[in-house]
Legacy VTK file of the C-alpha trace (Angstrom):
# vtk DataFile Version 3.0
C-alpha trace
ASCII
DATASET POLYDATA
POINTS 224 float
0.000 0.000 0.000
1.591 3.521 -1.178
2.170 6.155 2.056
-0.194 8.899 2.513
0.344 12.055 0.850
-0.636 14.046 3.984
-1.785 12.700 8.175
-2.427 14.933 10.273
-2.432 13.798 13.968
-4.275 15.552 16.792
-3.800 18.900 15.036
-4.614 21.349 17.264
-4.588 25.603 16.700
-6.340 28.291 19.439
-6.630 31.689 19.161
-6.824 34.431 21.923
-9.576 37.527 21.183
-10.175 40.169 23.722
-8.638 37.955 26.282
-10.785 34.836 25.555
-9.185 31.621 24.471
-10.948 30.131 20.967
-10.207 26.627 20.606
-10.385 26.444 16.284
-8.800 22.866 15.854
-9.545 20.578 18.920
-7.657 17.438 17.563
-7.781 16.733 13.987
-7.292 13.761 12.422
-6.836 13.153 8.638
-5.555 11.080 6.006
-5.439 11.501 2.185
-3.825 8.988 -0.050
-2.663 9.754 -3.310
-5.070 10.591 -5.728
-7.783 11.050 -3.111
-9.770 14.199 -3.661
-11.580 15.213 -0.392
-14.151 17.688 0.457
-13.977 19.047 3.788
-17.697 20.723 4.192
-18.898 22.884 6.880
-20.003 26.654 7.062
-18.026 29.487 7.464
-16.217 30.212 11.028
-15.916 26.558 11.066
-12.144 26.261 10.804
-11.848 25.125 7.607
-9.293 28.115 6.372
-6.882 27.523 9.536
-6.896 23.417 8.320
-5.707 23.903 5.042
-3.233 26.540 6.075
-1.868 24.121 8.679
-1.496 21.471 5.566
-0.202 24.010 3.895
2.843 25.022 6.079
1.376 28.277 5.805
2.276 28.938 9.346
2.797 28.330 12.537
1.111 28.309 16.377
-0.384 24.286 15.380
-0.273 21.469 17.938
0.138 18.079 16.757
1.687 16.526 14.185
1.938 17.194 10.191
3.002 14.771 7.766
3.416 15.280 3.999
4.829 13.208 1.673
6.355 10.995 3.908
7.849 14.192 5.726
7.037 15.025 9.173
6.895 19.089 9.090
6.032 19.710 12.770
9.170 20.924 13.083
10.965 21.848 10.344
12.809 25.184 9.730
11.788 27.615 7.545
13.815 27.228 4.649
12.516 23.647 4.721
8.728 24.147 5.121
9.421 26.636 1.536
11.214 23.662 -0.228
8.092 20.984 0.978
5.338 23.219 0.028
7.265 24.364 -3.472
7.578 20.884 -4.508
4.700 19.172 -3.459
1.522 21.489 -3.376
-0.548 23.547 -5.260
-2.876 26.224 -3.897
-6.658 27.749 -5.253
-8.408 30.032 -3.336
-11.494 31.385 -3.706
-9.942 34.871 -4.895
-7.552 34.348 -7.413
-4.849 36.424 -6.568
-3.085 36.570 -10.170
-0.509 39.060 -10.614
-1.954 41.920 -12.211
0.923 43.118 -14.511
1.592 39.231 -15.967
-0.196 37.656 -18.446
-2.470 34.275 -18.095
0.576 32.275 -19.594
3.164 33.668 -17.562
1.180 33.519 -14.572
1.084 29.505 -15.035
5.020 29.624 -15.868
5.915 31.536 -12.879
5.977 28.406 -10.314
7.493 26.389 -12.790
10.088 29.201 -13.149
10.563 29.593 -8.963
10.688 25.281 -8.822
14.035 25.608 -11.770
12.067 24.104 -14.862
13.162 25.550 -18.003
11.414 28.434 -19.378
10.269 26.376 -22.853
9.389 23.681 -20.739
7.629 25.979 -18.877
5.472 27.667 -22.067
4.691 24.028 -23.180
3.181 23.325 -19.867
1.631 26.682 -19.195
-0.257 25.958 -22.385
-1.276 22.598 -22.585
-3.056 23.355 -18.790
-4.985 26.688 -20.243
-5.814 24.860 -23.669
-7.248 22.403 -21.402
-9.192 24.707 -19.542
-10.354 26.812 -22.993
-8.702 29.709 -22.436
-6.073 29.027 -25.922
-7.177 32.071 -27.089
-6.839 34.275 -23.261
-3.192 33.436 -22.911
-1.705 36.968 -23.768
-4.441 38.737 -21.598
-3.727 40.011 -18.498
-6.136 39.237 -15.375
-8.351 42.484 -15.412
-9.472 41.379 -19.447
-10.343 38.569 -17.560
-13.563 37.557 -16.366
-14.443 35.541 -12.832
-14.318 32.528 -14.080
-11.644 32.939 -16.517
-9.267 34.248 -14.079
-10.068 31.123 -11.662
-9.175 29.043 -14.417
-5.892 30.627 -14.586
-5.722 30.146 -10.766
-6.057 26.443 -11.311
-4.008 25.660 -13.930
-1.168 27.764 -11.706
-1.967 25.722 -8.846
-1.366 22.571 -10.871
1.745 23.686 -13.381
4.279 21.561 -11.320
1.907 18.478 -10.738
1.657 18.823 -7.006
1.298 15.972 -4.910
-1.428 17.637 -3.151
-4.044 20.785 -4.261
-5.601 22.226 -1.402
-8.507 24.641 -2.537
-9.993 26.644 -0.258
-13.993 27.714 -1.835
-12.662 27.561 -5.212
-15.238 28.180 -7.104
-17.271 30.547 -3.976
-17.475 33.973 -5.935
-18.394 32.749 -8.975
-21.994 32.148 -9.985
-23.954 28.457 -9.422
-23.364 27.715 -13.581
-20.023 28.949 -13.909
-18.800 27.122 -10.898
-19.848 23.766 -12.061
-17.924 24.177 -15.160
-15.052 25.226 -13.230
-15.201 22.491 -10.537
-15.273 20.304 -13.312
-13.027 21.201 -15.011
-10.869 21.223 -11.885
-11.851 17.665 -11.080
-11.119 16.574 -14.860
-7.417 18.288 -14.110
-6.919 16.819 -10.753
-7.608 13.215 -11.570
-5.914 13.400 -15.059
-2.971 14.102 -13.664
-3.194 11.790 -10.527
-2.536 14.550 -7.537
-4.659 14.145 -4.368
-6.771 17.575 -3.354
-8.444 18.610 -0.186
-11.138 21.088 -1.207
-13.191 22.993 1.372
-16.236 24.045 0.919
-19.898 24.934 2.337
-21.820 23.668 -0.560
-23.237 20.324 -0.267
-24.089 19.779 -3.499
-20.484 20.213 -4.638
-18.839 17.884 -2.270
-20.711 15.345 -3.244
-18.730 15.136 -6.492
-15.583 14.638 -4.544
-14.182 11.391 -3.686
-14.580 11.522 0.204
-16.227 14.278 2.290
-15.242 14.954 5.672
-17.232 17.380 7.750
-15.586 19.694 10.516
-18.091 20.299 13.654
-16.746 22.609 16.095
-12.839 22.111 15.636
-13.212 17.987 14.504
-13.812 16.239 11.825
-17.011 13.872 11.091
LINES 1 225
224 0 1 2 3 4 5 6 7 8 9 10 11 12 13 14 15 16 17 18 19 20 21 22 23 24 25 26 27 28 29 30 31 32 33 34 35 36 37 38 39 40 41 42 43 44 45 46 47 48 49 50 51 52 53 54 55 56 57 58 59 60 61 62 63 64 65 66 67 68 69 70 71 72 73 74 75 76 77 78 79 80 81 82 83 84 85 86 87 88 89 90 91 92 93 94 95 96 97 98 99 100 101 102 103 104 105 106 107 108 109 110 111 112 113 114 115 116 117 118 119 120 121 122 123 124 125 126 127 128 129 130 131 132 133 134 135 136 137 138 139 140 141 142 143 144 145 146 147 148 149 150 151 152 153 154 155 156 157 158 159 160 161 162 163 164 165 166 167 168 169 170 171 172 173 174 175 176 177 178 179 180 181 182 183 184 185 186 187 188 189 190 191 192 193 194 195 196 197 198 199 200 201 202 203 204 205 206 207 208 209 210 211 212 213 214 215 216 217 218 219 220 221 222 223
């Protein structure tokens, strides 16, 4: 049986607000094997932002333990934590966060670039993932002649231009409208399982998570 591509073992984070001690995580346990795509559901305030930062190596302040790919990152230093998320994840959000002044090609190169791919190895890739998604004839545009859905396409073929172990998308498709989103979730999925990376996606829609292969619900700082 292949290793897990992330564990997360009594994960813990708490927060203090006006003196007042928030408990977010209270002990979270998860595994995701390669290829798995997982929906973690629940509403918002639920935690589900501070989880996928914590897989994420985002940051610190987390009890517990983190494991990904094989690496135990609880306490690795900082240079370290840059190398394991660079090489083995790929991140959508729910706002895109393109760079403005870059086009929808170089946008997908730019990882590639940071990771030490070559830059024509880099165009090849950049535009097999947007031909993919249709946007062969947006590659040359910059994000504001864009629209929504266009420029979250962009954000997902970015998040998966070095074929990341893991995606973790937090409401990708949550500011776009109910028609749009299913193509883009779809197209997502299509991209996600083509390739064979694993992907924990949160989200509060119901309806979308049941398209996933697992869903896994967090209730006040645990998972279901």
């Amino acid at each position: 049986m292949s290793e897990p591509v992330v564990r997360l073992t009594g994960l813990t984070r708490s927060f203090e607000q006006g003196g007042v001690r928030i408990d977010v995580l209270r002990g979270v346990n998860l595994t995701i094997m390669p290829g798995e795509i997982v929906a973690l559901l629940g509403p918002s305030g639920t935690g589900k932002s501070t989880l996928l930062q914590a897989v994420g190596l985002l940051e610190g302040g987390f009890g517990g333990k983190i494991e990904l790919a094989g690496v135990d990152a609880t306490g690795l230093a900082s240079g370290d934590r840059t190398a394991l998320r660079r090489n083995h994840l790929g991140f959508v959000y729910q706002f895109h966060h393109l760079l403005p002044d870059f086009s929808a090609q170089e946008n997908v190169m730019l990882p590639q670039l940071v990771r030490g791919i070559e830059r024509s190895e880099t165009v090849v890739r950049a535009q097999a993932l947007l031909s993919a998604l249709g946007l062969e004839h947006r590659m040359t545009h910059r994000p504001s002649q864009l629209s929504g859905g266009e420029q979250q396409r962009v954000a997902v073929a970015r998040a998966l231009a070095n074929r990341p172990l893991l995606v973790l998308a937090d409401e990708p498709t949550g500011n776009l409208d109910e028609v749009t989103s299913d193509k883009v979730l779809h197209e997502f999925l299509e991209l996600v399982r083509g390739q064979g990376s694993a992907a924990l996606v949160a989200t509060h829609n119901e309806r979308l998570a049941q398209r996933m292969d697992r869903v896994v619900r967090i209730h006040e700082g645990v998972l279901e």
